[in-house]
N, C-alpha and C positions, 0 to 999 in steps of 0.2 A: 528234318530240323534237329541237326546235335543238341541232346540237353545242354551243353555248355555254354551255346549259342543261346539260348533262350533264354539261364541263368544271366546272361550276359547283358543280354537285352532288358532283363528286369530289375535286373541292380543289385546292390548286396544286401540292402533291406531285406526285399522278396527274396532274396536267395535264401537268407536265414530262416527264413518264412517256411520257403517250401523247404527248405531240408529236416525243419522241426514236423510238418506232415508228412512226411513219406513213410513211415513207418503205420501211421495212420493211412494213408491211401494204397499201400501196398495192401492191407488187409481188404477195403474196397474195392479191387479188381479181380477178385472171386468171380464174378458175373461175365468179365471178359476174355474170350478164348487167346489163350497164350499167344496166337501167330498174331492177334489185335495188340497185344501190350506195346506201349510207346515209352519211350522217358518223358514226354510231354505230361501223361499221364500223373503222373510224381507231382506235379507242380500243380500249385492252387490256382490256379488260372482265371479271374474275375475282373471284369471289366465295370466299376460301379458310381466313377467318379470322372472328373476331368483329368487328375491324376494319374490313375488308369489305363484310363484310356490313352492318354498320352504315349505311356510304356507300351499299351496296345499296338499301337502302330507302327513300333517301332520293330515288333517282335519278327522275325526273318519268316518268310513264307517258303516251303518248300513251291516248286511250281515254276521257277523265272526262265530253265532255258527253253529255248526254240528248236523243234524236231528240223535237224538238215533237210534241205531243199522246199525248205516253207517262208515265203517272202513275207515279211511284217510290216506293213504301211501304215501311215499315222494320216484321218483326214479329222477336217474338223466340218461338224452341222453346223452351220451358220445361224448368225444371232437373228434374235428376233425383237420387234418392238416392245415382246412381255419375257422373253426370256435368254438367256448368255448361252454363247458357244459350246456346245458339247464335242468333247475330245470321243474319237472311236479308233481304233485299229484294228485294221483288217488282215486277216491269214488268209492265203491261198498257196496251194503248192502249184510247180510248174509245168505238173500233169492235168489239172483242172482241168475238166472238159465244160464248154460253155456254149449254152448257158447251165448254169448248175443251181442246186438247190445251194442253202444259204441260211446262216443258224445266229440269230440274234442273241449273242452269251453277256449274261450280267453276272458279275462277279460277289461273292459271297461278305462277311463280314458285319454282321447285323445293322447293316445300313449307316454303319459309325466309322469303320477302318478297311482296311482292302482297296487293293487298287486291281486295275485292268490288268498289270504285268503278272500278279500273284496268278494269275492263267494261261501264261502261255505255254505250259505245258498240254494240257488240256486241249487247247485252241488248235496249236499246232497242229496235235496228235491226229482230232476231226478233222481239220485241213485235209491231211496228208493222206488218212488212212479212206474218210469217207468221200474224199473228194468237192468238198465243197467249201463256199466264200463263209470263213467266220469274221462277225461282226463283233467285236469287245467292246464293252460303252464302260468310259471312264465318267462314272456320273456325283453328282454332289453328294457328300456324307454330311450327317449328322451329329452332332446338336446344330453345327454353325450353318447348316443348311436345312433346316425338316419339312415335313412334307408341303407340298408336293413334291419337292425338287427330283429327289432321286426319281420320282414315276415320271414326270415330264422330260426329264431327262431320254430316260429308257425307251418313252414313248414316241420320245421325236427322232431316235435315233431308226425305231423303225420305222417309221414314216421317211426319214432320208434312206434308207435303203430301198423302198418300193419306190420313191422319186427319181432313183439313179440305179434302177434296176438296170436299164439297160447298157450306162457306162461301166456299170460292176458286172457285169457278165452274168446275169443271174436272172431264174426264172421266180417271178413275182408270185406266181401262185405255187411256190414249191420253197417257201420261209416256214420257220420254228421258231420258236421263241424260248433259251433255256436260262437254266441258273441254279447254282447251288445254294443251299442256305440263305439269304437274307436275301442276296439275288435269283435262288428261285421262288420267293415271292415275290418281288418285284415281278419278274416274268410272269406271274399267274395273274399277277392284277394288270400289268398291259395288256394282256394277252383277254383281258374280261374288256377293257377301254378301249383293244382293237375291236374286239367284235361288235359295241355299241356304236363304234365308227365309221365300223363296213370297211376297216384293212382288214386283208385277207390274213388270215396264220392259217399254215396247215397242222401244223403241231406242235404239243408245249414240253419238255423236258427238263421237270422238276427234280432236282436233286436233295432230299431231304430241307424241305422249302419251309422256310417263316413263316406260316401263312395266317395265326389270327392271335393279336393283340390281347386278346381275354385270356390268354393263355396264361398271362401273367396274375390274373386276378383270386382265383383261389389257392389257399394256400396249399404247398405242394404238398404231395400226398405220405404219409409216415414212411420212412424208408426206400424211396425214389431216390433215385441217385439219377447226376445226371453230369457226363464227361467234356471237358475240355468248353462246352458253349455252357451256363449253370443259368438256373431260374434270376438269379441278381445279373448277370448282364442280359439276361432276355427282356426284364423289366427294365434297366437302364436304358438299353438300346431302346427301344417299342417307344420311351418315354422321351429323348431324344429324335428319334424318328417323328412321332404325331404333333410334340411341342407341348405334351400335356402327359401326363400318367393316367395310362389305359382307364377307360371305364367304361362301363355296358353299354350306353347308348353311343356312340358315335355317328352321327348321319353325313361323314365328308365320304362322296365317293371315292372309293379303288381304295381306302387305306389300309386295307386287309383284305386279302381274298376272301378267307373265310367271311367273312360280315356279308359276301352276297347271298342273296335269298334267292335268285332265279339263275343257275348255272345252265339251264339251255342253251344250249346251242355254241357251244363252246368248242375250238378242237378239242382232238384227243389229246391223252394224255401220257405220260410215263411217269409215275411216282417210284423213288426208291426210297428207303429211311432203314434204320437199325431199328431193333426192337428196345433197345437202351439210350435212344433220342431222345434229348425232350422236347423235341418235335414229333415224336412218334404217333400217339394220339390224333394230333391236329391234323397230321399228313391220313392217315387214315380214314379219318372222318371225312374229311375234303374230296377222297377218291370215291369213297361210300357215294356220295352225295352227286359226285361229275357220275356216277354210275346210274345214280338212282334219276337223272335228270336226262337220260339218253346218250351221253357223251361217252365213247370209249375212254376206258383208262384202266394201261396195266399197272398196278401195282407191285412193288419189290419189298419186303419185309425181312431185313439181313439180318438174324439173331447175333446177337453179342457184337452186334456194330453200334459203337458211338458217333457222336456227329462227328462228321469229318476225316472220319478214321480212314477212306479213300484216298484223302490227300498224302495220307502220311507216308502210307503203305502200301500204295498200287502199285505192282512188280515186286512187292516183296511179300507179301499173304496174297494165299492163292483164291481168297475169300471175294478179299478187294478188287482183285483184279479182273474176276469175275462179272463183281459188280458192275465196276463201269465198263465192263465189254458187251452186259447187257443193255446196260444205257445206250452205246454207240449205236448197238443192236437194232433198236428201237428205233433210234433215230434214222438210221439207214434206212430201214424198213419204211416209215412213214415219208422220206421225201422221195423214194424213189419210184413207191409203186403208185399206178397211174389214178 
C-alpha cells in the first residue's frame, strides 16, 4: 500500500493531518522492529465517524491479485424467508484433488469496511499451495447492517457449503473456519453457533481475531500504543457492529466470542496476534480459556507485530512471512490428518 496512495485516498485534509504527526509517530515506532516499519505507519489512521469511515473504505487494500492457475467463481446462497442472498466466492486450483478439505475465509475489517476481494491474495495462496476449496463470504458491514447480519451471514454461508458438499468437491467432515481481524471473530462466534448446531468444523484459524466487545470499556492503559486498528475505531466499530456502545452485560447470543462462558467442546484452534495488538490481551485470554476448557489451541505471539502487519509485509520481512507460513502450517496439519 504506497503511502501516496493512501494520502490519496484520504484527502488533503488528513494528508496535512498526517504529515503534521509524523514526526511525532516516528518517535513512537521505537517498539517496532525496522523490517515491521510501513509508511502506513506515519499516518493517523482512525476510523470514528461516518466521515471516516467513508475515507475508510475507500483506502486501497493490498491483497487483490489472484495466484495463476487458481480459478475464482462467484455463487450466490439463496435467499430466504428471514434473510437476503449472501454473495461467496470460491478458489480452487486445477490440481485440487477431490474430495478435498475446504476453508471457510471471512475477511477482516472491524465489521464496518473490507470486502471479499481485499483476499484474494491469501485465498488463492491456500487454494494453490494447500490444495483445497476456499470459501470467501462477502457478508453485510456495519453501521447500515449490525448484528446479527454479518454472523448470519457467515453462518449460512457455512451451512451452504456442507449442503453442497458434494457438487463442491469437498469432504464435509474435513471444513475450517478462518478469518483475520474482525473476520477472525466472526469465525470464532460461527464456529461457537456451529457447534451448538451440530455442523461439523474441524478447525478454527484465527488470525489476530476481534474477539470481545468489553475491550473497548476501560480506559486504555497509560502508554499503550496501539498501530494502524486504535482503541477509537475498535469502539466505533464494536458500537456499529452491536447497534449500541459496548457494555458489561450483553445477553444476545455469538455477539463476541469472548462473552462465552462454556468453550467446551469447540474445535481446535490456531491463534496468532503481535505482542503490540490491541488485540493482544483478548486473543490470549480466549486461547488461555479454549485451553483451560479441553479444546486444543496453538497460540502464536509475534513481538513487535502490529495488527495487520502480515498484510502489508508478507514476502518482504522474513518475520511475516513466517507468520503466515505457520498458519498455512496449521491449517494443513488439521485438515489432513485423519
Amino acid at each position: 500500500m504506497p503511502l501516496l496512495d493512501v494520502v490519496g485516498a484520504l484527502g488533503c485534509g488528513a494528508a496535512l493531518a498526517a504529515a503534521a504527526g509524523i514526526v511525532v509517530r516516528r518517535r513512537a515506532l521505537a517498539a517496532i522492529p525496522p523490517e515491521l516499519r510501513h509508511p502506513v505507519l506515519y499516518l493517523p489512521l482512525s476510523f470514528t465517524n461516518a466521515a471516516t469511515l467513508a475515507l475508510g473504505r475507500r483506502l486501497p487494500f493490498p491483497g487483490s491479485a489472484i495466484r495463476a492457475g487458481v480459478e475464482v467463481e462467484q455463487h450466490t446462497v439463496p435467499v430466504t424467508a428471514t434473510a437476503p442472498a449472501v454473495t461467496v466466492l470460491t478458489y480452487q486450483a486445477a490440481t485440487r484433488p477431490t474430495p478435498s478439505g475446504a476453508l471457510l475465509w471471512i475477511h477482516g475489517g472491524g465489521t464496518i469496511m473490507g470486502a471479499a476481494r481485499d483476499c484474494h491474495v491469501l485465498c488463492s495462496r491456500i487454494a494453490e499451495e494447500l490444495g483445497l476449496l476456499v470459501v470467501n463470504v462477502e457478508y453485510r458491514l456495519a453501521p447500515e447492517n449490525s448484528y446479527p447480519a454479518a454472523l448470519d451471514d457467515c453462518y449460512r454461508a457455512l451451512r451452504w457449503l456442507h449442503d453442497n458438499a458434494t457438487d463442491l468437491g469437498i469432504d464435509p467432515a474435513r471444513i475450517a473456519v478462518g478469518g483475520q481481524s474482525a473476520g477472525g471473530g466472526l469465525a470464532a462466534t460461527v464456529v461457537q453457533r456451529a457447534h451448538d448446531t451440530k455442523v461439523p468444523v474441524r478447525f478454527q484459524l484465527l488470525l489476530y481475531p476481534m474477539l470481545d466487545d468489553r475491550t473497548v470499556l476501560p480506559a486504555e492503559a497509560p502508554g499503550r500504543r496501539a498501530y494502524t486498528w486504535t482503541a477509537a475505531s475498535n469502539h466505533f466499530a464494536w458500537t456499529a457492529y452491536l447497534g449500541h456502545p459496548p457494555r458489561d452485560q450483553d445477553e444476545r447470543p455469538y455477539i463476541a466470542a469472548a462473552r462465552r462462558g462454556d468453550l467446551t467442546g469447540l474445535p481446535p484452534a490456531w491463534i496468532g496476534v503481535g505482542d503490540i495488538d490491541l488485540f493482544h490481551h483478548e486473543d490470549v485470554a480466549y486461547a488461555r480459556r479454549l485451553r483451560e476448557s479441553g479444546v486444543e489451541c496453538e497460540l502464536l505471539v509475534e513481538p513487535g507485530m502490529y495488527h495487520g502487519a502480515d498484510e502489508l509485509l508478507d514476502g518482504r520481512a522474513a518475520s511475516m512471512t513466517a507468520f503466515r507460513s505457520r498458519a498455512l502450517a496449521a491449517l494443513h496439519i488439521a485438515l489432513t490428518t485423519p
